[in-house]
C-alpha positions as CSV (number, residue, x, y, z in Angstrom):
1,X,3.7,-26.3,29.7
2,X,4.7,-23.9,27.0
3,X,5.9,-20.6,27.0
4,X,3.4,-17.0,27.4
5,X,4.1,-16.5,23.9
6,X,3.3,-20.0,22.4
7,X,1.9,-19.9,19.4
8,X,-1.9,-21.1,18.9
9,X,-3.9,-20.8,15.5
10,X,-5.4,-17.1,15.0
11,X,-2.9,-15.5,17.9
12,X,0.0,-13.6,17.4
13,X,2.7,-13.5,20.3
14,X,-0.4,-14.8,22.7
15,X,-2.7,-11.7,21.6
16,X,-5.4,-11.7,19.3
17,X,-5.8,-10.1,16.2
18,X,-7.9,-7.6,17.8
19,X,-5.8,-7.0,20.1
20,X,-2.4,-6.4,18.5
21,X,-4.3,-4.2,15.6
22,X,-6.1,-1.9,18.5
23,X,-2.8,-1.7,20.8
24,X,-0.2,-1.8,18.4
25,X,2.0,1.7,18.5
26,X,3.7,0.6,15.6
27,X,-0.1,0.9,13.7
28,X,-1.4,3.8,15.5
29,X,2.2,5.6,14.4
30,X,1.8,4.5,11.2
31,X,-2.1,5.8,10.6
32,X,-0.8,9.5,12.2
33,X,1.9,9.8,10.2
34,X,0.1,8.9,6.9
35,X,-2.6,11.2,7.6
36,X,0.5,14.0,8.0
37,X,2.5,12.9,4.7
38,X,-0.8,12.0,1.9
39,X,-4.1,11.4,0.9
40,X,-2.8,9.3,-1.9
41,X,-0.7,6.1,-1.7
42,X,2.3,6.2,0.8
43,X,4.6,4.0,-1.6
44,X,4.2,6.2,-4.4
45,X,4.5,9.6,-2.9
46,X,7.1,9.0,-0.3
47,X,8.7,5.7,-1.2
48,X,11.9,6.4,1.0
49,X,10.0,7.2,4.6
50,X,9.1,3.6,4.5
51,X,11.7,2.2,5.3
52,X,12.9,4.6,8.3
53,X,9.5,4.1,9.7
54,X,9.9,0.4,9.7
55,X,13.4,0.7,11.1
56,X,12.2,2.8,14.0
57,X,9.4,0.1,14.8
58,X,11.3,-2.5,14.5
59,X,9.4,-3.9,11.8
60,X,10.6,-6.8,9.6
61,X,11.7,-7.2,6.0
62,X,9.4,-10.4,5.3
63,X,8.9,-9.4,1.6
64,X,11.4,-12.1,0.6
65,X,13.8,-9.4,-1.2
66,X,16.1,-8.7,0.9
67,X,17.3,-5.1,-1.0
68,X,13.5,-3.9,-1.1
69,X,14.2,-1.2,1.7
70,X,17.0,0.1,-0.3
71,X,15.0,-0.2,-3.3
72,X,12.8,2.0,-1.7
73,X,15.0,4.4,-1.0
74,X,16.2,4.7,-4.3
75,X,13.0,5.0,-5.5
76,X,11.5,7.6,-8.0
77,X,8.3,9.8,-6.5
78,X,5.2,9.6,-8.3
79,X,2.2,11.1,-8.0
80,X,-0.4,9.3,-6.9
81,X,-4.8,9.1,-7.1
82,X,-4.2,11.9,-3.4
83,X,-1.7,14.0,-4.6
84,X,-3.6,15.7,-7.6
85,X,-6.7,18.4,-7.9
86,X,-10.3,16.1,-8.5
87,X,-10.9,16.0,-12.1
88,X,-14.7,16.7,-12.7
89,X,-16.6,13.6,-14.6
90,X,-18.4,15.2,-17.7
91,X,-20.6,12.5,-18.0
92,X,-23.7,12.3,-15.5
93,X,-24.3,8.6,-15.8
94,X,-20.6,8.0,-15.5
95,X,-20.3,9.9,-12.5
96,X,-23.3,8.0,-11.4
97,X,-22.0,4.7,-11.9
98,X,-18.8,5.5,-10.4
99,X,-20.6,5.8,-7.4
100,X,-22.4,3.5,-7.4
101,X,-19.9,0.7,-7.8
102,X,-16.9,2.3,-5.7
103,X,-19.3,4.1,-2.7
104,X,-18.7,0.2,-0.6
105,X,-15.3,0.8,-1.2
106,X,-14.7,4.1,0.8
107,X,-13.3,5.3,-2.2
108,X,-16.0,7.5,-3.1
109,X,-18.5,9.9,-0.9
């Protein structure tokens, strides 16, 4: 017989997907601290907390570049879609249509 943590297709460490995204405390730190920081994108805004968060979870670097957490700490804030005032659509049908082809998306309410 195999080991607890043998691997078996759709598993991860013996749990399911389910089950390592609902218990995971790396996740659940991750989703409360990205509420704190933005509203926008994470990797633009605050490119170097990324890789301090991932170091205290002992996440992995499996991006296949090895300097990409020092990239990230190197790298230049910008802002992103979050981190600026709404800019009103002039157009009613625009606005409309925007709606209508993001609302699925969450990206619109």
């Amino acid at each position: 017989m195999g080991s607890q943590l043998e691997k078996r297709p759709g598993q991860c460490h013996g749990r399911s997907p389910e089950e390592v995204y609902e218990k995971s405390a790396a996740l659940k730190g991750f989703k409360r601290e990205i509420l704190r920081k933005t509203k926008g994108c994470v990797l633009m805004e605050h490119p170097a907390w990324l890789p301090g968060w991932a170091s205290r979870y002992g996440a992995r670097n499996t991006s296949n570049r090895r300097s990409y957490p020092e990239d990230l700490r190197r790298a230049a804030v910008v802002p992103s879609h979050g981190s600026c005032p709404v800019i009103p659509e002039k157009s009613f049908l625009y606005r409309l249509a925007k709606k209508a082809a993001f609302l699925g998306m969450g990206a619109y309410g």
